[in-house]
C-alpha positions as a Python dict, from the first residue, in 0.01 Angstrom:
ca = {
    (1, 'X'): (0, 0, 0),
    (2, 'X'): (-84, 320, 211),
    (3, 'X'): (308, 421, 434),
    (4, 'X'): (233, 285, 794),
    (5, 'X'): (238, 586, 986),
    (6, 'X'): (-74, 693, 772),
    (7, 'X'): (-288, 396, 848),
    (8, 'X'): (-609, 466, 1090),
    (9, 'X'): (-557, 393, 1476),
    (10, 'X'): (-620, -43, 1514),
    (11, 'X'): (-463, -107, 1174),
    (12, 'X'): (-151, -285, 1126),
    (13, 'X'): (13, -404, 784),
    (14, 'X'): (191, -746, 739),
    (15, 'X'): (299, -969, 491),
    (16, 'X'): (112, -1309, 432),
    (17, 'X'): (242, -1614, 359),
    (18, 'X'): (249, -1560, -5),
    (19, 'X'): (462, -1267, 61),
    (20, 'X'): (163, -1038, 5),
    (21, 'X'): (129, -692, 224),
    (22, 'X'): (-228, -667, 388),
    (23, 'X'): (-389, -501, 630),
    (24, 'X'): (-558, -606, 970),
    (25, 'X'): (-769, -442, 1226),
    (26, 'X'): (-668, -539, 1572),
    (27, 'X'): (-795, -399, 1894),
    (28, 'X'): (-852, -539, 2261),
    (29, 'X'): (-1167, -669, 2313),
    (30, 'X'): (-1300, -640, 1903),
    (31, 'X'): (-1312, -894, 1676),
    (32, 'X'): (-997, -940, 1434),
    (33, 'X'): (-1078, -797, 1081),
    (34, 'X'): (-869, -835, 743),
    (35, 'X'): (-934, -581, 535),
    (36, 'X'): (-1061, -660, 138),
    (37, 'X'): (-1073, -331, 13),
    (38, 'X'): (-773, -113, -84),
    (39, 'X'): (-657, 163, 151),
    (40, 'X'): (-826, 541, 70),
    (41, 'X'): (-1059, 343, -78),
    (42, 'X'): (-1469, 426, 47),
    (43, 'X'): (-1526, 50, 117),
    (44, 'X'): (-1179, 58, 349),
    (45, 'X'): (-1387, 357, 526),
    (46, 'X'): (-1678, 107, 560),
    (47, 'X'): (-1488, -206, 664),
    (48, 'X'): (-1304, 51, 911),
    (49, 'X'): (-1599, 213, 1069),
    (50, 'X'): (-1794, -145, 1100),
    (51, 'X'): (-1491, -255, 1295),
    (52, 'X'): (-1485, 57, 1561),
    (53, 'X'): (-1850, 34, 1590),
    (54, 'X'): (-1824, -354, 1709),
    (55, 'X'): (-1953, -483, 2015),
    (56, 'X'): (-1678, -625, 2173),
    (57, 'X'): (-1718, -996, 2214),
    (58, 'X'): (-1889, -1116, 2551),
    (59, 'X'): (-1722, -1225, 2844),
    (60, 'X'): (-1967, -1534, 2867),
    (61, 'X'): (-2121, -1735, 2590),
    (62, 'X'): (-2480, -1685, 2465),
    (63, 'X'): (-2581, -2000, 2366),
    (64, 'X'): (-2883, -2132, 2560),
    (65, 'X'): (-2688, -2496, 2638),
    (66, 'X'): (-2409, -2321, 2827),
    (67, 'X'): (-2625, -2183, 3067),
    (68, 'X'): (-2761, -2331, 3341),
    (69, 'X'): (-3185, -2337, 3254),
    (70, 'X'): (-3397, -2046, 3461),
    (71, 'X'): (-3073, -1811, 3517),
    (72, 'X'): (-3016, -1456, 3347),
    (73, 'X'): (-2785, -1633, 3159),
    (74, 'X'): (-3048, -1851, 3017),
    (75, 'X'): (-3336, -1571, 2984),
    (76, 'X'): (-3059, -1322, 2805),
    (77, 'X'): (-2956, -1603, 2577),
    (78, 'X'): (-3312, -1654, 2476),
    (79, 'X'): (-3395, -1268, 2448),
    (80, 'X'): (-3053, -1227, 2193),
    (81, 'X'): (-3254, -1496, 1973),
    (82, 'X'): (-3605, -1386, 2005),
    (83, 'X'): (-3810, -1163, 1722),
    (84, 'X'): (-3902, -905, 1998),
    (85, 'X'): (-3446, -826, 1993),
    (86, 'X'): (-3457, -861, 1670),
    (87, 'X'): (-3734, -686, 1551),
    (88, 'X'): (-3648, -486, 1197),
    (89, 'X'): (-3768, -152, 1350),
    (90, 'X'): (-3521, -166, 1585),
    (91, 'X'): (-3136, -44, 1448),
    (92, 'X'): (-2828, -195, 1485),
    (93, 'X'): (-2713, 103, 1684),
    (94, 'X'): (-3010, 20, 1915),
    (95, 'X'): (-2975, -305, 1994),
    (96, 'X'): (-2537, -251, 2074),
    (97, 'X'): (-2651, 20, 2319),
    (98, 'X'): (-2910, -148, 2488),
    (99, 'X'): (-2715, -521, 2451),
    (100, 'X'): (-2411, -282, 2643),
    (101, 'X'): (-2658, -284, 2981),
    (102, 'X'): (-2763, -611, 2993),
    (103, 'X'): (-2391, -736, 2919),
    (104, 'X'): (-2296, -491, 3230),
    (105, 'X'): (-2579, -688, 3448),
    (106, 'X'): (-2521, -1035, 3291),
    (107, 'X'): (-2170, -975, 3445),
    (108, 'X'): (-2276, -958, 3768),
    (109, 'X'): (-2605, -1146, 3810),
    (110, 'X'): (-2593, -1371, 3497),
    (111, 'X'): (-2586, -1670, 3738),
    (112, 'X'): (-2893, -1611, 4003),
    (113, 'X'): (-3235, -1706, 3899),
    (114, 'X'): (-3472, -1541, 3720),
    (115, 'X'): (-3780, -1711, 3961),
    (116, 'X'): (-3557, -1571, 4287),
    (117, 'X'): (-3580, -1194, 4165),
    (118, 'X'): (-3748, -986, 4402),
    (119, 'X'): (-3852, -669, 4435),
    (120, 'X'): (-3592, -594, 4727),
    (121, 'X'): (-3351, -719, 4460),
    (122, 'X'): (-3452, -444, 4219),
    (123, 'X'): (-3489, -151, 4403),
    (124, 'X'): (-3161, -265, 4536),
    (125, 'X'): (-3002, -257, 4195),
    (126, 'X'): (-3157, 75, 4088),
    (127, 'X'): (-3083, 226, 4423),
    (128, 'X'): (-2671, 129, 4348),
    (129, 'X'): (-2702, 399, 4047),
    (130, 'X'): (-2839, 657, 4252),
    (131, 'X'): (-2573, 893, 4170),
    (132, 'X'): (-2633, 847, 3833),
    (133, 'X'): (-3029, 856, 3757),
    (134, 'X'): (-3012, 849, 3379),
    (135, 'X'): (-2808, 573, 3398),
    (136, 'X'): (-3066, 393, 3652),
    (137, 'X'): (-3351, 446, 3451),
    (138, 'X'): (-3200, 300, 3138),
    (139, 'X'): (-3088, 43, 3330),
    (140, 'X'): (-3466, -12, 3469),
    (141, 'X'): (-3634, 21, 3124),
    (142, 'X'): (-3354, -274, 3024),
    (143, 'X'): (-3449, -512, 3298),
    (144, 'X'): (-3841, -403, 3263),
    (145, 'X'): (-3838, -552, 2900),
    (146, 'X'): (-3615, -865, 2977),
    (147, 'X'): (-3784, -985, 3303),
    (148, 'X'): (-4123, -902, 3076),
    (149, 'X'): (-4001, -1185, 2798),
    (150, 'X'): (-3935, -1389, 3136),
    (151, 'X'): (-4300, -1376, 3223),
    (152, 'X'): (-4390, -1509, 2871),
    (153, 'X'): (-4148, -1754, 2929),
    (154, 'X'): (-4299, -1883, 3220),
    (155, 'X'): (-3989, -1853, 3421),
    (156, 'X'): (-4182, -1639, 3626),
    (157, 'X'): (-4539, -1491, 3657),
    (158, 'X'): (-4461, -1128, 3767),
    (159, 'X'): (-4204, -839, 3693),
    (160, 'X'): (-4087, -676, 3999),
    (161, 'X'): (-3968, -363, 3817),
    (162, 'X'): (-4318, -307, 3725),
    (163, 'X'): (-4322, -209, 4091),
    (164, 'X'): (-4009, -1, 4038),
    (165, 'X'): (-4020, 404, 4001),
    (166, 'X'): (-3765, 559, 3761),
    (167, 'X'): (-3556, 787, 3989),
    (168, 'X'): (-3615, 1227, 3885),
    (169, 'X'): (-3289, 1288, 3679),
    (170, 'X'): (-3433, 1717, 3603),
    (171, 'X'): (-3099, 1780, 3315),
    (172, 'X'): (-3065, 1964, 3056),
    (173, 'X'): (-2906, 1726, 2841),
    (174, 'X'): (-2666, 1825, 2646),
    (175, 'X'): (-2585, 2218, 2643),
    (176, 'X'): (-2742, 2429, 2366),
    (177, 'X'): (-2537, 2640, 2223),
    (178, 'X'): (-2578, 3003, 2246),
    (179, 'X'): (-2474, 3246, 1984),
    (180, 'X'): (-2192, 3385, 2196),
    (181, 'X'): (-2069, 3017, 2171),
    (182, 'X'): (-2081, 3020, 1822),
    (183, 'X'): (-1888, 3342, 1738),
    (184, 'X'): (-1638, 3191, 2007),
    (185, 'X'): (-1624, 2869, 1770),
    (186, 'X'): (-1587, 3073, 1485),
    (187, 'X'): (-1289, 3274, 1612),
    (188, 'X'): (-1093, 2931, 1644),
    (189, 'X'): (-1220, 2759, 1394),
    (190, 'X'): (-1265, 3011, 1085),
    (191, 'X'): (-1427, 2976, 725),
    (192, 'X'): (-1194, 2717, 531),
    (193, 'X'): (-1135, 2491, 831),
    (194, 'X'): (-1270, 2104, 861),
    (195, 'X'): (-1368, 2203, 1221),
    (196, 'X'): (-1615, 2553, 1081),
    (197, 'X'): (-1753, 2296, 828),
    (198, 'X'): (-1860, 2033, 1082),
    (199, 'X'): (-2012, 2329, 1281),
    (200, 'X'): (-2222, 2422, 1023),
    (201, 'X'): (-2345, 2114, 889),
    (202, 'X'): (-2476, 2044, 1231),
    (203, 'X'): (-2542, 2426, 1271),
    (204, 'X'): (-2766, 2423, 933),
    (205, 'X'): (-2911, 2119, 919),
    (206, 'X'): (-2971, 1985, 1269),
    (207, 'X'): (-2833, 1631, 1162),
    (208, 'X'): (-2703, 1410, 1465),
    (209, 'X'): (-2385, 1323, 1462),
    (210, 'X'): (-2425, 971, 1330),
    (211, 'X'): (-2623, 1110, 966),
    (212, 'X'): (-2342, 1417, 978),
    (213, 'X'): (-2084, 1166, 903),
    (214, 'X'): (-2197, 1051, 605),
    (215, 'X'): (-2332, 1353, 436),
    (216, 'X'): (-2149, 1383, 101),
    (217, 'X'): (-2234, 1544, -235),
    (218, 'X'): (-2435, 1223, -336),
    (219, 'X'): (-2682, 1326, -100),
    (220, 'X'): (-2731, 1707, -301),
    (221, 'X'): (-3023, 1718, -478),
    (222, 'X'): (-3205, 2010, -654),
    (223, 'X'): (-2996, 2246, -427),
    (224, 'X'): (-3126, 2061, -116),
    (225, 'X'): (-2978, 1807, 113),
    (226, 'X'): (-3140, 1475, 93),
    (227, 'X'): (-3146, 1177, 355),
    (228, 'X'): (-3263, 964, 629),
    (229, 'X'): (-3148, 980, 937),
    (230, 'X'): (-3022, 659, 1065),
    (231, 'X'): (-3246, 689, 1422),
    (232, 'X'): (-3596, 663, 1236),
    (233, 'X'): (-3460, 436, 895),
    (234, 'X'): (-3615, 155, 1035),
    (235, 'X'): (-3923, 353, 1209),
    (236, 'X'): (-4086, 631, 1085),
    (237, 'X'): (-3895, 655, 728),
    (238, 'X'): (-3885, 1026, 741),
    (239, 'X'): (-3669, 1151, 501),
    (240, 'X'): (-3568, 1476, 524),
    (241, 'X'): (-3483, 1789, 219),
    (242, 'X'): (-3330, 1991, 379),
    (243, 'X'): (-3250, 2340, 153),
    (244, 'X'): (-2879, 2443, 158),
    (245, 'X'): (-2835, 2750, 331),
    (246, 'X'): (-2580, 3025, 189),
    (247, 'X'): (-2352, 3035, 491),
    (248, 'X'): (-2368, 2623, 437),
    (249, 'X'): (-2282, 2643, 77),
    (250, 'X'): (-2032, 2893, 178),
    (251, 'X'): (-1869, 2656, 397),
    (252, 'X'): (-1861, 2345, 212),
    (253, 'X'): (-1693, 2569, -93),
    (254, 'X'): (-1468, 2699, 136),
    (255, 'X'): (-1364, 2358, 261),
    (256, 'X'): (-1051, 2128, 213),
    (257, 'X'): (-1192, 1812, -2),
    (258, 'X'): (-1177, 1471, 109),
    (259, 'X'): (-1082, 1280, -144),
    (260, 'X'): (-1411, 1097, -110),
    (261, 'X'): (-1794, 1067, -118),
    (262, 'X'): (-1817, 1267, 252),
    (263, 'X'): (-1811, 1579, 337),
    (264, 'X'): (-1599, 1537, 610),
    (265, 'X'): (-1272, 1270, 648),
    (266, 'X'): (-1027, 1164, 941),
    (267, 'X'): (-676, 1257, 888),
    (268, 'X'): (-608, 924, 696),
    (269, 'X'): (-898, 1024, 460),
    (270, 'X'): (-1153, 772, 516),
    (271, 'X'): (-1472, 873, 658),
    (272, 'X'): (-1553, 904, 1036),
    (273, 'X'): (-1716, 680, 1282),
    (274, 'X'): (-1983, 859, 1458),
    (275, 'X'): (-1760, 822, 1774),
    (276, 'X'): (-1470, 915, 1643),
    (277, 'X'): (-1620, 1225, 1529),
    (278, 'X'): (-1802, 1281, 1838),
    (279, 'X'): (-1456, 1262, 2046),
    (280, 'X'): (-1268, 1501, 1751),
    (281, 'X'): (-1544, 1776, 1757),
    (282, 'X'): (-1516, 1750, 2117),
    (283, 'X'): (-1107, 1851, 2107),
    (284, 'X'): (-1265, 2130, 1832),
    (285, 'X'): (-1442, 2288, 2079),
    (286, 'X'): (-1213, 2271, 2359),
    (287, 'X'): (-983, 2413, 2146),
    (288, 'X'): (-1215, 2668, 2139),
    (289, 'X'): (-1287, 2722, 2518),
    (290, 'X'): (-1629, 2582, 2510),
    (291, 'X'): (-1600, 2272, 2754),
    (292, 'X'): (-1974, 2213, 2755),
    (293, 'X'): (-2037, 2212, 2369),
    (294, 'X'): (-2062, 1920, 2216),
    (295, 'X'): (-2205, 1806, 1885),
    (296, 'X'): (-2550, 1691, 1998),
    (297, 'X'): (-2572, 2060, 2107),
    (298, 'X'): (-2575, 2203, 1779),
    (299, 'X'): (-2867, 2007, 1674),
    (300, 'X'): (-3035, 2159, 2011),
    (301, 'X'): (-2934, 2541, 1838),
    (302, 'X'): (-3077, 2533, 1536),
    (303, 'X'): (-3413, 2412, 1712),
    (304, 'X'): (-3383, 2740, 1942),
    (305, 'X'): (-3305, 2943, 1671),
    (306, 'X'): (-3612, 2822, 1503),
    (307, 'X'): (-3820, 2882, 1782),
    (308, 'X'): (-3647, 3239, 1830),
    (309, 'X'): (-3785, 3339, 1501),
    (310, 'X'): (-4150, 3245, 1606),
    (311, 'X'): (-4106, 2885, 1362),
    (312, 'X'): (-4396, 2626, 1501),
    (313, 'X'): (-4382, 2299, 1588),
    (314, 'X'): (-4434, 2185, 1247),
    (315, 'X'): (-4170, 2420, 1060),
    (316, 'X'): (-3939, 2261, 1339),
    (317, 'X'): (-3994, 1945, 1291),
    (318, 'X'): (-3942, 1905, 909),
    (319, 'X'): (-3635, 2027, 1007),
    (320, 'X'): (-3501, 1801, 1297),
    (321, 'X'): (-3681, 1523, 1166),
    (322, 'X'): (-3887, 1483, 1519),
    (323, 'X'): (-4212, 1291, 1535),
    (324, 'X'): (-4367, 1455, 1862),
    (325, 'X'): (-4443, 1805, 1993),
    (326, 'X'): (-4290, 1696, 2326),
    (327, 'X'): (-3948, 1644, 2163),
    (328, 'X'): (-3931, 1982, 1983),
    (329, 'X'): (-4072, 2155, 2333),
    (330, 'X'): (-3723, 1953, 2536),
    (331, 'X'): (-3521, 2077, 2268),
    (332, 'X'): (-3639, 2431, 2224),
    (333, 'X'): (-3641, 2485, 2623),
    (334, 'X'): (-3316, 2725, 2600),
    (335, 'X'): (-3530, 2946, 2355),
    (336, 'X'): (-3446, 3362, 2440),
    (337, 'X'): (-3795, 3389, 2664),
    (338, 'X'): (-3695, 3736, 2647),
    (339, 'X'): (-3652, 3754, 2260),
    (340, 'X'): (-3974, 3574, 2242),
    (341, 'X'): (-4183, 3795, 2484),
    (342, 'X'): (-4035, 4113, 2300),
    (343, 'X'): (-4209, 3945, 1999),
    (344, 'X'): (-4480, 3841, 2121),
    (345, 'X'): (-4606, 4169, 2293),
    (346, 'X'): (-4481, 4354, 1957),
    (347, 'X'): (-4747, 4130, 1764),
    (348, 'X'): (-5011, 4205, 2024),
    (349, 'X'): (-4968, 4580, 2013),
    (350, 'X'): (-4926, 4569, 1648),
    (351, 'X'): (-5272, 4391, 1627),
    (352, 'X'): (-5419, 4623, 1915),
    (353, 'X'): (-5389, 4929, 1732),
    (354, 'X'): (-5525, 4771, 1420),
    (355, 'X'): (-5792, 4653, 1598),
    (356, 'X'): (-5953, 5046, 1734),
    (357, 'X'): (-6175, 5237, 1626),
    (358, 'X'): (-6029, 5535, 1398),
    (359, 'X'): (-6141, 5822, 1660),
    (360, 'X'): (-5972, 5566, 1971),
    (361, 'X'): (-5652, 5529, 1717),
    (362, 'X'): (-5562, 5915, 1646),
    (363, 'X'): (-5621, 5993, 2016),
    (364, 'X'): (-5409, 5711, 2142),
    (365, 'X'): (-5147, 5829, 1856),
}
């Protein structure tokens, strides 16, 4: 049995009743977990990251007999259980995110009727996340689709928030990083640290932070990197080969080992959540003095590196693993327009003078 002060944050050991140590996961708001694999083990890192990743348990029951018929109680109830929730296209990952909303509304307007919704009621709603128009629209696109399964229901025959306009939220998203914030990184966090290896996994293949996490040497292949990402498993099925850069070879030589089948490992050796990475790569690059990095934003540099180097849409893709043009052009938006002109007009001239007639080309040389 692992010493206590090395266990994970949540986990507790005790002795059962047959005098036997074991280990239990125990955090407001979770569900209770007893743990069946050993500690260090890779199924410990499984049972551990299932148990951060779990929705908390809702305030109110589901079930459609607790609620009182023709409520949001009722119509959520009935939208957990339908095939349209549960569809197999859509992840796991999806449907906590998206369950988080309508647990947030369910709170507050579980108990009014569906059939008394108005559209006064739901620009009223939106209008209460003003300050916050991301938030608004995913709140609208939430309460589009579950007043929508109402209609089939018959609880109702309209959806007001078909009436509803998603509010102008113009952001960035998350920062790109520049290449003045990587050499800053770098200077922090140099070759042979956890914290330069996480950089350039990210950095050199473009994974999110969720497939990062459970990149490992299982997933080498022919000198490539081979996976899925998580986001389009259940979709589109692209998997992605992704051929190991030097600098990323470099790194992972350079790197402490895990123990494990990961790349990369929490202090207690068992792989990370793709939270709990998220929040330590976050303390990585403050430690760095780059507040507005974050891990999402390395996925965002390699795109405008891509697109620095004239790559097209296509080259891009098979890297990020992006179905659409529109998605590459969002994340390729901090591309040097500057670098690229400089380019561009270079290839013009180039082609120009090509182009004359001899006698035009001496004179004009």
């Amino acid at each position: 049995m692992a010493k206590r002060r090395f266990l994970p944050k949540h986990v507790t050991a005790f002795s059962d009743r047959h005098g036997k140590e074991r280990l239990r996961f125990r955090r407001k708001g979770f569900p209770d977990h007893y743990f069946k694999a050993p500690f260090g083990t890779d199924e410990f890192g499984r049972e551990y990251r299932a148990c951060m990743e779990a929705l908390p348990p809702a305030a109110e029951p589901i079930g459609e007999a607790r609620h009182a018929p023709g409520t949001f109680h009722d119509l959520i109830a009935r939208y957990y259980a339908s095939a349209r929730w549960n569809a197999a296209k859509r992840s796991e990952q999806t449907r906590t995110h998206d369950r988080r909303i309508l647990e947030a509304f369910r709170a507050e307007h579980g108990h009014r009727t569906v059939a008394g919704l108005s559209f006064a009621h739901a620009e009223k709603m939106l209008a209460k996340k003003a300050d916050t128009p991301t938030a608004a629209n995913k709140l609208r696109k939430q309460l589009k689709r579950l007043v929508d399964y109402g209609v089939l229901l018959k609880m109702r025959s309209d959806n007001p928030f078909d009436l509803t306009e998603p509010m102008a939220a113009e952001t960035g998203g998350h920062h790109t990083w520049s290449e003045d914030d990587i050499a800053r990184f770098v200077v922090r966090h140099p070759l042979g640290s956890k914290a330069y290896l996480a950089m350039m996994l990210m950095l050199w293949t473009g994974a999110r932070r969720c497939d990062v996490v459970r990149l490992g040497r299982q997933n080498v292949k022919a000198g490539r990197l081979t996976f899925t990402p998580l986001k389009t498993k259940k979709t589109t099925q692209t998997t992605l080969h992704m051929p190991i850069a030097p600098q990323l070879a470099a790194a992972i030589a350079a790197a402490p080992g895990t123990g494990g089948m990961t790349f990369l490992a929490t202090a207690y050796g068992v792989p990370f959540t793709a939270n709990g990475f998220g929040n330590w790569f976050r303390d990585r690059c403050d430690e760095a003095g780059l507040p507005n990095c974050s891990a999402h934003g390395l996925r965002k540099a390699i795109s405008r590196r891509l697109a620095e180097i004239n790559q097209g849409n296509q080259s891009i893709k098979s890297v990020t693993g992006h179905s659409s043009d529109s998605e590459v052009a969002r994340y390729t938006r901090e591309a040097s327009r500057a670098l690229m002109a400089e380019q561009a007009m270079g290839a013009l001239s180039d082609w120009e003078m090509s182009n004359l007639p001899p006698k035009v080309r001496q004179k004009s040389e």
